[in-house]
N, C-alpha and C positions, 0 to 999 in steps of 0.2 A: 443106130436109129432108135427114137423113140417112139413109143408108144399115148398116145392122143385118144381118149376117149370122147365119141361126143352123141350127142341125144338130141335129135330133131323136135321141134315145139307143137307137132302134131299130138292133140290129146282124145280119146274117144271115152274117158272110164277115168272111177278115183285114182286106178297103179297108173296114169298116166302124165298125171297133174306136174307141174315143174316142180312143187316139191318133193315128189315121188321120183322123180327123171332125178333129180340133184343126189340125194339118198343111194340111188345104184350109182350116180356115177365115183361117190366116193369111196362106196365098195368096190368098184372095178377098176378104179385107178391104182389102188393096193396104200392110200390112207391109212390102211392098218398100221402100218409100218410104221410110219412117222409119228401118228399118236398113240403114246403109252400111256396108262393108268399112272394117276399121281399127276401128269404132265400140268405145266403149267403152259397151256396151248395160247399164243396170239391169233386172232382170225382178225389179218390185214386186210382192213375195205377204205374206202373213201365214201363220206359221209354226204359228200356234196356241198359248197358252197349256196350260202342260201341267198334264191332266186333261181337254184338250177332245180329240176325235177325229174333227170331222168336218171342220174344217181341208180344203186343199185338197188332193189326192192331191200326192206327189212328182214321182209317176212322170210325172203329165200336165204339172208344170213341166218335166221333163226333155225333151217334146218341142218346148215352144216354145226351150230352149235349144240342144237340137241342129239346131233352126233356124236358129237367130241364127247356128251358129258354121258352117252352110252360107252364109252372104252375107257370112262372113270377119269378122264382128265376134267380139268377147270380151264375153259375158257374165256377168253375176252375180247373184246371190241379193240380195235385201235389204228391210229391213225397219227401225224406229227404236224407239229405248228407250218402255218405257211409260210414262205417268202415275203410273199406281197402283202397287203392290209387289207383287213375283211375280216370276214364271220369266224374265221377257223385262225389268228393269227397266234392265241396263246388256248393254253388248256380250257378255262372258261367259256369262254366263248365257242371255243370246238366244242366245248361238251353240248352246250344250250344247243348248239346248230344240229349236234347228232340227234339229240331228243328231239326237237322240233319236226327232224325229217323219219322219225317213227324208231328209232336206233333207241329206244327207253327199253327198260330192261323188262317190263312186262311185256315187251312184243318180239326182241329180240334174244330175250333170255340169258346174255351177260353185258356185266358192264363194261363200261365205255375207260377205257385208260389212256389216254394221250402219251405214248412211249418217250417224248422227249419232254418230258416234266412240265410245269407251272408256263413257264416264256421260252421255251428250246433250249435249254441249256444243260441237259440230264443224255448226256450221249458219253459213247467210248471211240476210239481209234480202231480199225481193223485194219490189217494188211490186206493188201492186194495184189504189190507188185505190175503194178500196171502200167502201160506207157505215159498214163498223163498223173496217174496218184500211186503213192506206194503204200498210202495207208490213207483210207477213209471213215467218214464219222459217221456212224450210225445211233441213232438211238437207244438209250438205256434199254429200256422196257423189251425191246425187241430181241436184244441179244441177252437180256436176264432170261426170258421166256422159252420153255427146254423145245415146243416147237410149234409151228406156223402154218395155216392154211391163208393162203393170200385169194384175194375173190376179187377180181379184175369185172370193171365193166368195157368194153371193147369200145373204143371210139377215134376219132382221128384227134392229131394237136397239133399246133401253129408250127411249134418247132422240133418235136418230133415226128411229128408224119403221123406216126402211128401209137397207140394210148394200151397196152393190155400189163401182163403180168411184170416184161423186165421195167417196166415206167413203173408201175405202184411198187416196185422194189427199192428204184432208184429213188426217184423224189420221196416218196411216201414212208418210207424207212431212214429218211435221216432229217437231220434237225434242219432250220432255217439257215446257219452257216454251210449246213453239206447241201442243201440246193443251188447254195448261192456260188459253193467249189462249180457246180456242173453246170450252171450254166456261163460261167465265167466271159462269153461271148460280150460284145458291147456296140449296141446302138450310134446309128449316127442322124445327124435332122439334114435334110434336104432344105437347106433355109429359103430358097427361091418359092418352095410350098408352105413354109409357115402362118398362118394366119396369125398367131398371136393368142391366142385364146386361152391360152395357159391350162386346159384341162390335163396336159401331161404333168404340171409341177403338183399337182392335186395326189394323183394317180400314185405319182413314186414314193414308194416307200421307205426310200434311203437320203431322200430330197438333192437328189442328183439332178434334178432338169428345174431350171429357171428361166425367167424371162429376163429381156435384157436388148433394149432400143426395140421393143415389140416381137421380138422372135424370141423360140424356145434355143437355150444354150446348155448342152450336157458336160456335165464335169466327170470325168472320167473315172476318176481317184473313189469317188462313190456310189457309183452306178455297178449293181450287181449284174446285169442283163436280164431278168424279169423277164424285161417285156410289156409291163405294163404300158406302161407309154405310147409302145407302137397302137397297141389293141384300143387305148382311149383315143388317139389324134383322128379327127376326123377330114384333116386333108390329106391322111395316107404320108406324111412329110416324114413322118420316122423309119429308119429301117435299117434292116442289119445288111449285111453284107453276107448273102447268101452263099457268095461260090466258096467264100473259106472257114464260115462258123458251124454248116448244120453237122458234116460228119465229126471234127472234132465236140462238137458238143454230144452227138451220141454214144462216141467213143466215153466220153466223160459219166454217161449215164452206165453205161454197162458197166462199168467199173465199179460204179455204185450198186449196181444192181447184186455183180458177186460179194461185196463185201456185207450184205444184208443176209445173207444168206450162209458164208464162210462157215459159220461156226457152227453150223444146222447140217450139217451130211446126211444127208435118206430122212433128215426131221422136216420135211416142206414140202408140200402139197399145193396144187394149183388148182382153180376154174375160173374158166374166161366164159364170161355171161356178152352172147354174142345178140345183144336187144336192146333198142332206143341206139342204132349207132347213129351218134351224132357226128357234125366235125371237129367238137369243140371238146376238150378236158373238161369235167365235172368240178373243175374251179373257176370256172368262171360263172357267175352268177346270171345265167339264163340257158335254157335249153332252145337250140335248133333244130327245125326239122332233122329226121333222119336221111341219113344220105342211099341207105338201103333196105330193106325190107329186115323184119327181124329173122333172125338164123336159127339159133342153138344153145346150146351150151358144153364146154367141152372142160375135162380136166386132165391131168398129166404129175406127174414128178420134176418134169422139164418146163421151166419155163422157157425156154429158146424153141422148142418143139410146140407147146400150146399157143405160144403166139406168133410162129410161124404159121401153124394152123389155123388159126385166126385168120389172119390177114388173106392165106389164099381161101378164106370160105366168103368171108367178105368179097373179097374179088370176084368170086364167079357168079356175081350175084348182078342182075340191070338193078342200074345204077338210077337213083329217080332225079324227074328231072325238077326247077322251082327249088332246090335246095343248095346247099353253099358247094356244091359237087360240079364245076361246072365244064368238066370233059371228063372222057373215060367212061361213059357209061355203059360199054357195053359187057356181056359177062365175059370175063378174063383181062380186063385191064384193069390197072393199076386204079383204084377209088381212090386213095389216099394220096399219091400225085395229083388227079383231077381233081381234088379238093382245095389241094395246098399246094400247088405246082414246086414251089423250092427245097419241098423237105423231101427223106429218102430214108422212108420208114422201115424197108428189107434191109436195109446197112445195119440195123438193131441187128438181125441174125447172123448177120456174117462175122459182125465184130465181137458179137455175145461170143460163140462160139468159139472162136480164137483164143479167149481170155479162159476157156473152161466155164463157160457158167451153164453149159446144156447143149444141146444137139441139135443141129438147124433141121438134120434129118428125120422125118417123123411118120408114122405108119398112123392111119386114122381108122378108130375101131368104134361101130357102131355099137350104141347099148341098149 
């Protein structure tokens, strides 16, 4: 069983403020451990694509790195290119986006390094031995860097279910070919719902969806399963085949998740920032209502444990109604089902755990 530190958002005084609450909790998670002096510390966040705004605050990165650089380590910012095309697709343009969204080093206190080089192409191999990979790709940067504080914003996604620490591991730790290993799944068009409008052949970033006597036609051979597509079609005419892709695509993500982390033992630190849950991942370029009231903040050594934690704090929580949550509201059901009814966001912990990457088991200790 692990050990789950977490810190309610009630403040009455300066020692109360989130970035005073953040500060103990990296004390009491035993952070010491994993940052040494000398270290060349990565602090994994997600910057937000731009049009989203609930992204993680700056300011609250800013105090785990004036943390890090009290135990004499050098910190950094960072995050990898994305799948699909947008604000964040190569170094550039991530970097402009991180600055824009307050991540400039006069607010946040280190700089921004994009771990999988210039266009994604600065990664290594790790082993994993795992049912679906036996060796996956993570990013230079991340496995150069001697260790890792990951800062998870909690929220739901289309095909995960659920968004915290093993997801920013998995996607967010490997280049644009290791996202495109794990989501490997593939889209089909409902042609009898097509309109024609071609907004999916816009969308895809591999130019796998065309038109063709007026309806969208997918070519297999180049379709990474993204997703885009389904998210742009606005007669709903895309879709995956829910009963047989979501587990093994989770399965594929945790597998990614340990190989971000392999080569870091006792060096990797967690906090899941449980505020603005939305239902959407922080790449897509708008923010939704929240689906529940804001919570906490909790950190851990386990990621399998924190965002087990996670998910049942969210859950016990009435669920609001007017937002994309549209059953389960009551406290103790499943939010992340109500939200997204085909995904099966608890299968992260069971499968994590299997694989070794942490403990589903977890003791939640107030700070």
């Amino acid at each position: 069983m692990a050990d789950v530190y977490f810190t309610p958002l009630r403040a009455r005084g300066p020692h109360e403020s989130k970035a005073a609450k953040i500060r103990r909790l990296f004390d009491a998670a035993g952070f010491d451990a994993a940052i040494r002096p000398g270290d060349l510390a990565a602090v994994k966040l997600h910057v937000g694509e731009r049009g989203c705004d609930t992204y993680l605050h700056p300011l609250f990165a800013r105090q785990v790195v004036d943390t890090i650089k009290e135990r004499g380590a050098q910190p950094f910012l960072t995050d990898t290119a994305t799948l699909y095309a947008g604000s964040r697709a190569d170094a550039v343009r991530h970097t402009v986006t991180a600055i824009e969204h307050g991540f400039a080093y006069a607010v946040a206190g280190a700089p921004v390094i994009i771990a999988d080089g210039l266009t994604g192409g600065y990664w290594r191999e790790v082993a994993v031995d795992g049912n679906h990979f036996e060796r996956v790709r993570i990013a230079g940067s991340i496995l150069d860097a001697d260790s890792m504080i990951v800062l998870s914003h909690v929220k739901g996604h289309d095909l995960a279910g659920f968004g915290g620490a093993i997801k920013n591991l998995a996607m967010g730790c490997a280049p644009p070919s290791g996202k495109a290993e794990q989501h490997a799944g593939r889209p089909y068009v409902e042609i009898e719902r097509c309109g024609g409008c071609g907004k999916c052949t816009t969308v895809c970033p591999q130019a796998a969806m065309t038109l063709a006597d007026g309806r969208a036609v997918l070519n297999p051979e180049h379709c990474v399963g993204c997703g885009d597509c389904m998210r742009a079609c606005p007669e709903g005419a895309i879709e995956f085949d829910w009963t047989t892709e979501i587990r093994p695509f989770i399965e594929r993500l945790c597998e990614y998740a340990l190989g971000a982390v392999r080569t870091k033992p006792g060096r990797v630190g967690y906090v899941n920032f449980l505020l603005d849950i939305t239902p959407d991942c922080d790449c897509v370029s708008w923010s939704d209502a929240a689906i529940v009231p804001d919570i906490g903040i909790l950190a851990s050594t386990d990621p399998v444990a924190i965002d087990h934690a996670s998910f049942d704090l969210v859950n016990s929580e009435q669920g609001f109604s007017q937002t994309q949550l549209g059953r389960n509201f009551a406290p103790g059901e499943d939010k992340f089902k109500g939200t997204w009814d085909y995904t099966d966001g608890r299968y992260q912990f069971e499968y994590a755990a299997t694989i070794g990457l942490g403990d589903a088991d977890y003791r939640l200790i107030e700070v």
